[in-house]
N, C-alpha and C positions, 0 to 999 in steps of 0.2 A: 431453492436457495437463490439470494440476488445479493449483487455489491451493495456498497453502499453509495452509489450514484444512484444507485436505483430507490432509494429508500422513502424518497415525497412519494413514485408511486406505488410503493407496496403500504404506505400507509393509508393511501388513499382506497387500496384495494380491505384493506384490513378494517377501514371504518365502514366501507362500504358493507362489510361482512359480517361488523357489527362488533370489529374488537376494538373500538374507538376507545374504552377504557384504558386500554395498553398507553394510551398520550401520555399519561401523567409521568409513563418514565423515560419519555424523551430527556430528559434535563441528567439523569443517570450512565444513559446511552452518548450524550456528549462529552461526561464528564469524567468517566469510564471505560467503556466499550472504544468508543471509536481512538483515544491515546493508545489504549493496551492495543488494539491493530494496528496501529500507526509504526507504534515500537519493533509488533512484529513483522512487519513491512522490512522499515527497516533491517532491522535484523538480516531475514531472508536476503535480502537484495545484498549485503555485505557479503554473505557469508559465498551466495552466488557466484560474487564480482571476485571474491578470490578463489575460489574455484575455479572458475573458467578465464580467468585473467583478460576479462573486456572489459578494462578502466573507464571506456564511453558508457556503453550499458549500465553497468553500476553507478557513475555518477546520477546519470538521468533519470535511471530507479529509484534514487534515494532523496531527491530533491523530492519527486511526488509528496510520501509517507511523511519529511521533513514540513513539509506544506500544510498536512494535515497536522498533525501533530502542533506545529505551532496556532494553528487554528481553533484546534479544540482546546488547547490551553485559554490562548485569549478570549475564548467564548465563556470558559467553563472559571475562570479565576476572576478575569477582569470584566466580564460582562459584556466584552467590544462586539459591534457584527463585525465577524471576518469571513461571512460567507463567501465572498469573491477566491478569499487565500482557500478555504477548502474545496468549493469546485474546481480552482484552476487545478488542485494537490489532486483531485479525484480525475481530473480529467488525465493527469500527466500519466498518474496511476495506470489507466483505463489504457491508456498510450503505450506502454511500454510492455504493459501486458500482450494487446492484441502482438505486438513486434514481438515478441518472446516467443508465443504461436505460428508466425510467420516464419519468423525466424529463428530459430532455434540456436542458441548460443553452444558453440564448442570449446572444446577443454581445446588450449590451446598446450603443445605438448613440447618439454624437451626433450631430446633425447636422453634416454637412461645410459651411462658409459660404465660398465661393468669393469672394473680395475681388477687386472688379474684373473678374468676368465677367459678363457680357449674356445674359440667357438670352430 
């Protein structure tokens, strides 16, 4: 399994290998694949960010996925190169991930006040 930072070289491993026919659906894969992960990037990282209520973490997570997303549209609608917007979006991605590993985000917690119980 690899990201999709890695994907010039698993293709490169994949022609090597002799699945170089697979090309034909790169133009699918941009116009497809890589928005529907985008969305669910996003998504995840929302739904995270209220979860554990780290309004930094979640912004920074959601810029990535937002990065891609508008990238693969421009590519896949308008035809523009936005390569630079999607690696920087992969890289930020790639960023927040290893920190998520590092770091591991906590619920941040209020206290529960039980009204009317005896303890």
């Amino acid at each position: 399994m690899g990201c999709a930072a890695c994907f010039p070289a698993l293709g490169s491993l994949a022609a090597a290998l002799g699945l170089g026919f697979l090309s034909q659906y790169e133009g699918p894969f941009i116009r497809y694949v890589l928005p529907l992960f985008a969305i669910l990037g996003l998504v995840a990282n929302l739904l995270g960010g209220l979860r554990h209520r780290n309004w930094l973490r979640m912004f920074l997570g959601m810029i990535g996925p937002m990065l891609v997303l508008a990238a693969a549209l421009l590519m896949s609608l308008y035809g523009t190169r936005a390569e630079w917007t999607l690696y920087v979006g992969l890289i930020l991605m790639v960023a927040v991930s290893v920190w998520d590993l590092v770091s591991p985000p906590r619920r941040r917690h209020v206290e529960n006040i039980r009204v009317g119980s005896v303890s």
